[in-house]
C-alpha beads as a LAMMPS data file, in Angstrom:
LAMMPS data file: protein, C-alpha beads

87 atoms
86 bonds

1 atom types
1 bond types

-500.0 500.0 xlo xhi
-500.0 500.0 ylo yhi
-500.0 500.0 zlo zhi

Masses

1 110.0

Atoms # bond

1 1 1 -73.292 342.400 167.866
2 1 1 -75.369 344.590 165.539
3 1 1 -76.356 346.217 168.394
4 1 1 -73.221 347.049 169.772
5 1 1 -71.885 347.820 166.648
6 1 1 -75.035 350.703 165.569
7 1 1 -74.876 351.913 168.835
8 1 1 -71.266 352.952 168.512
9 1 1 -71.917 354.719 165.432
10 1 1 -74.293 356.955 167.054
11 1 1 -71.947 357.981 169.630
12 1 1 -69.552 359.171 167.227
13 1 1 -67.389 355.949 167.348
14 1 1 -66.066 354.286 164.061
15 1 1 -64.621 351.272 163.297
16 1 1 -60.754 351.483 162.638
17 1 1 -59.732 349.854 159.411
18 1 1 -56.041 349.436 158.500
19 1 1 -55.210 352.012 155.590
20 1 1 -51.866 351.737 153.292
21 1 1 -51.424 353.455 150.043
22 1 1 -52.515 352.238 147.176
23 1 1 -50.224 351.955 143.708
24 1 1 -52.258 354.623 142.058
25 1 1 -51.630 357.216 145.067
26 1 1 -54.908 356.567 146.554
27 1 1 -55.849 355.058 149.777
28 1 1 -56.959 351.357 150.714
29 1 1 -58.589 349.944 153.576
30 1 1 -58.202 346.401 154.818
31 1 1 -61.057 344.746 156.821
32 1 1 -58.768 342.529 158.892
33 1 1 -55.364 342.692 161.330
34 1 1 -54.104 340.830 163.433
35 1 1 -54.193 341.028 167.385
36 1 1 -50.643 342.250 167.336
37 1 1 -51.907 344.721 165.236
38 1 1 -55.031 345.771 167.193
39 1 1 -52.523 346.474 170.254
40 1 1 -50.231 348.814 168.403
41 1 1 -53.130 350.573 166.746
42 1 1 -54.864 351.260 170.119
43 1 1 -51.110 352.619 171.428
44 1 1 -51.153 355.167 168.485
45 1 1 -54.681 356.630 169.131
46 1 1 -53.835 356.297 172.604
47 1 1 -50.777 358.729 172.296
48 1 1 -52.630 361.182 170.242
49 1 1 -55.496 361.414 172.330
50 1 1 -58.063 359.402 170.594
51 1 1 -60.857 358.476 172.313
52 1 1 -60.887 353.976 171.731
53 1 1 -62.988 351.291 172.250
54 1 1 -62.308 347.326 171.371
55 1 1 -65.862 345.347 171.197
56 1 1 -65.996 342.222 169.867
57 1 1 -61.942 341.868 168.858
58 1 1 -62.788 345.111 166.554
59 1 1 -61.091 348.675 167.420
60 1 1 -63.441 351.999 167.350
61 1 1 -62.383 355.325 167.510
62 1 1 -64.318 358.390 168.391
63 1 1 -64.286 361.494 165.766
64 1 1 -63.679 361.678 162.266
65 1 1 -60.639 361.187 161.045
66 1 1 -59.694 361.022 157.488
67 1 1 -57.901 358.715 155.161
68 1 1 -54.750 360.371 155.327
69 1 1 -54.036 360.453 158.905
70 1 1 -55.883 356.710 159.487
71 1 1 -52.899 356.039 156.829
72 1 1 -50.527 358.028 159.439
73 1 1 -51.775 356.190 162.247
74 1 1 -51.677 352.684 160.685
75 1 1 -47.805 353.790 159.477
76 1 1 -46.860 354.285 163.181
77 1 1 -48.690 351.218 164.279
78 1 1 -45.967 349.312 161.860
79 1 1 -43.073 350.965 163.271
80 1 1 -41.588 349.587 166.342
81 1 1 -39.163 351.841 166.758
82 1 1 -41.972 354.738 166.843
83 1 1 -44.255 352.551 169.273
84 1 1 -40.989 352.209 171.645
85 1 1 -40.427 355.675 171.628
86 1 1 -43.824 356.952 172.656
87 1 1 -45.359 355.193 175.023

Bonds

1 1 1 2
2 1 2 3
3 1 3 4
4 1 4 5
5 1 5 6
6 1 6 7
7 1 7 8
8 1 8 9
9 1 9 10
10 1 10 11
11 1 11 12
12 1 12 13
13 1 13 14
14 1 14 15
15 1 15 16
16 1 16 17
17 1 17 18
18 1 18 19
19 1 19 20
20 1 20 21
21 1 21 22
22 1 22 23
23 1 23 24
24 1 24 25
25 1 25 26
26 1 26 27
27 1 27 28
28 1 28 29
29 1 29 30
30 1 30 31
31 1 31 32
32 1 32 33
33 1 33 34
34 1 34 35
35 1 35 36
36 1 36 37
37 1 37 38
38 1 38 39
39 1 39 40
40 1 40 41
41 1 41 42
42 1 42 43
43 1 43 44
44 1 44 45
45 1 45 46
46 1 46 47
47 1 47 48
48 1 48 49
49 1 49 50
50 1 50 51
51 1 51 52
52 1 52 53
53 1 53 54
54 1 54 55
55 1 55 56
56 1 56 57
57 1 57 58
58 1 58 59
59 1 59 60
60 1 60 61
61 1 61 62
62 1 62 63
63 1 63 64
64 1 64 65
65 1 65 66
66 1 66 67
67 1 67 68
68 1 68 69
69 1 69 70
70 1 70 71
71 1 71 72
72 1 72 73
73 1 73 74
74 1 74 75
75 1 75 76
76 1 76 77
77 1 77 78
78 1 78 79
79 1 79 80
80 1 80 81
81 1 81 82
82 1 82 83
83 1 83 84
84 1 84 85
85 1 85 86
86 1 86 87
């Protein structure tokens, strides 16, 4: 899995982590979602033209993107009523 994982990283790919706002105004990321979750998130970069991989139950994305739109991304991933409307 290392492997996989380091190898990924040199191709530009990161590992998506879940990002919600924090009480201070920041940003936090959570390690884990669920598979439900892992779906809707690959819908969202999907839509928006994000390059995605899943290896080993974990999403990776291709580029950098920053905290703010991950926090965007993770948003729409929540909302079903965005998910049904852009398929």
């Amino acid at each position: 899995m290392c492997i996989c994982l380091l190898a990924c990283r040199g191709n530009g790919f990161n590992e998506y982590k879940p990002v919600y706002e924090s009480k201070s105004g920041g940003f936090i990321k959570i390690d884990s979602y669920s598979i439900i979750h892992k779906e809707k998130i690959k819908q969202v970069f999907l839509y928006y033209g994000v390059e995605v991989k899943e290896i080993n139950g974990r999403v990776f994305y291709k580029g950098n993107v920053d905290d703010e739109l991950l926090w965007n991304y993770t948003r729409k991933a929540n909302d079903s009523s965005w998910l049904s409307s852009h398929q």
